[in-house]
C-alpha positions in Angstrom: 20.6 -8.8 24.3 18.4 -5.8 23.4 15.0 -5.3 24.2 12.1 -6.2 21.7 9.9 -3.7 20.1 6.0 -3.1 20.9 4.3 -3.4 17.4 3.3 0.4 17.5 6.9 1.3 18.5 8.0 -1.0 15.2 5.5 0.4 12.8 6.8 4.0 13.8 10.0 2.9 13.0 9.5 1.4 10.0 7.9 4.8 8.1 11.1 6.5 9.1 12.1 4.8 5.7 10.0 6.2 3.2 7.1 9.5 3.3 3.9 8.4 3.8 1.2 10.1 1.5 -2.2 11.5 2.1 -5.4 10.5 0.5 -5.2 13.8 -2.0 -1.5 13.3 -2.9 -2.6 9.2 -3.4 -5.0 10.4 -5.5 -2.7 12.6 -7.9 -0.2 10.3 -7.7 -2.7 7.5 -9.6 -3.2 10.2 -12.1 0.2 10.6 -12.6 0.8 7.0 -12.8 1.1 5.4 -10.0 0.1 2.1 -9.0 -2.6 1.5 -6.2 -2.8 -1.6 -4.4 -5.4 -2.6 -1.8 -4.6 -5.0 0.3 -7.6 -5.1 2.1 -9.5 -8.5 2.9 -12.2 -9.3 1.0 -15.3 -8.5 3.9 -13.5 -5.3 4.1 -13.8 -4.6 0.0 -17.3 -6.3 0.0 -19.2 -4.0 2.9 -16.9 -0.7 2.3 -16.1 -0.6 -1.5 -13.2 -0.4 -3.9 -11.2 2.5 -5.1 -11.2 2.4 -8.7 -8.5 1.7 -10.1 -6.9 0.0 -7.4 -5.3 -3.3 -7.8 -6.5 -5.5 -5.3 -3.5 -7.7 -4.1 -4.0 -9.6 -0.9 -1.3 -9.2 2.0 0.0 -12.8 1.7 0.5 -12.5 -1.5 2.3 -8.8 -2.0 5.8 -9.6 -2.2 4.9 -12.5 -5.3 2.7 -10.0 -7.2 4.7 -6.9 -7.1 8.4 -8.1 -7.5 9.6 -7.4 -10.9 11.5 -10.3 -11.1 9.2 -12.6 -9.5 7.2 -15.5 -11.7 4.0 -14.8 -10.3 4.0 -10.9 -10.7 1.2 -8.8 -12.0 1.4 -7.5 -15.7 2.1 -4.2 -13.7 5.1 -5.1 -12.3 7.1 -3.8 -14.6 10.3 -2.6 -12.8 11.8 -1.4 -9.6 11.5 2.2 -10.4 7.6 2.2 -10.1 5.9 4.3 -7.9 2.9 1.9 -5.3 1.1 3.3 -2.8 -0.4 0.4 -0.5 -3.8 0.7 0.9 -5.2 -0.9 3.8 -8.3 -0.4 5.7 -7.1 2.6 8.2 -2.7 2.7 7.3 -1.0 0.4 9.5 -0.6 -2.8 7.8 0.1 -1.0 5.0 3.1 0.7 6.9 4.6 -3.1 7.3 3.6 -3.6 3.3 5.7 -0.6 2.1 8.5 -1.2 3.8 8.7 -5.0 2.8 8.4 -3.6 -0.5 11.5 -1.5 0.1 13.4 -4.6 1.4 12.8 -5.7 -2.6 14.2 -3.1 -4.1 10.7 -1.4 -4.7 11.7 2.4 -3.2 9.4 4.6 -4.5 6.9 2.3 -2.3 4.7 3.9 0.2 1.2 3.5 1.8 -2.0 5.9 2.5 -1.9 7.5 5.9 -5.6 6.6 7.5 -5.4 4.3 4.3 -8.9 3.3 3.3 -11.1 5.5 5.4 -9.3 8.0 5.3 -9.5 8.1 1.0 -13.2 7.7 1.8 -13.8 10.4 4.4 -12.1 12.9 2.1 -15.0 12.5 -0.1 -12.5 10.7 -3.2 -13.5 8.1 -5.9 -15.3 5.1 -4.3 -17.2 2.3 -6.4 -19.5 -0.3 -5.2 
């Protein structure tokens, strides 16, 4: 029987299956068409602000909203080729959001390293 994994021993683990990007790099990467999703709760959104842009998505509902195939997807959802980068409020749920997006064929899935905070404390886009 093998032994269980802490959660920070998991998380690491986990972003050993896709590169993580930086607030800068998230931010081109919007330019260029990629899709932002905060999964943030809604205190965090309401006392820290949004990135605009983003689409808010909450965690439990992720997987719905962002599988192509799915019946409850967003109008972005468009196909498995599109490039997300999740967002949560300092990058570690959003590790475990990427890589659940991996296990549904979404690849070019990733998350923000610091995720929220870290967007805002390199000075980037932040609406009220």
């Amino acid at each position: 029987m093998s032994e269980a994994l802490g959660i920070d021993e998991h998380v690491e683990r986990v972003r050993q299956g896709f590169e993580r990007v930086g607030p800068q790099e998230a931010f081109a990467a919007a330019a260029e068409g990629a899709l932002l999703v905060d999964i943030r709760y809604q205190a965090l959104r309401e006392r820290d602000g949004l990135i605009p842009g983003a689409v808010v998505v909450e965690r439990n509902e992720l997987e719905w909203r962002l599988d192509p195939q799915g019946s409850h997807r967003i109008p972005q959802a468009v196909d498995h080729d599109l490039r997300i980068v999740v967002i949560c409020n300092e990058g570690y749920a959003s590790s475990l959001a990427a890589a659940s997006l991996h296990q549904l064929g979404l690849r070019r899935a990733t998350d923000l390293v610091g995720g929220f905070q870290a967007w805002k404390t390199a000075g980037l886009p932040v609406a009220r």
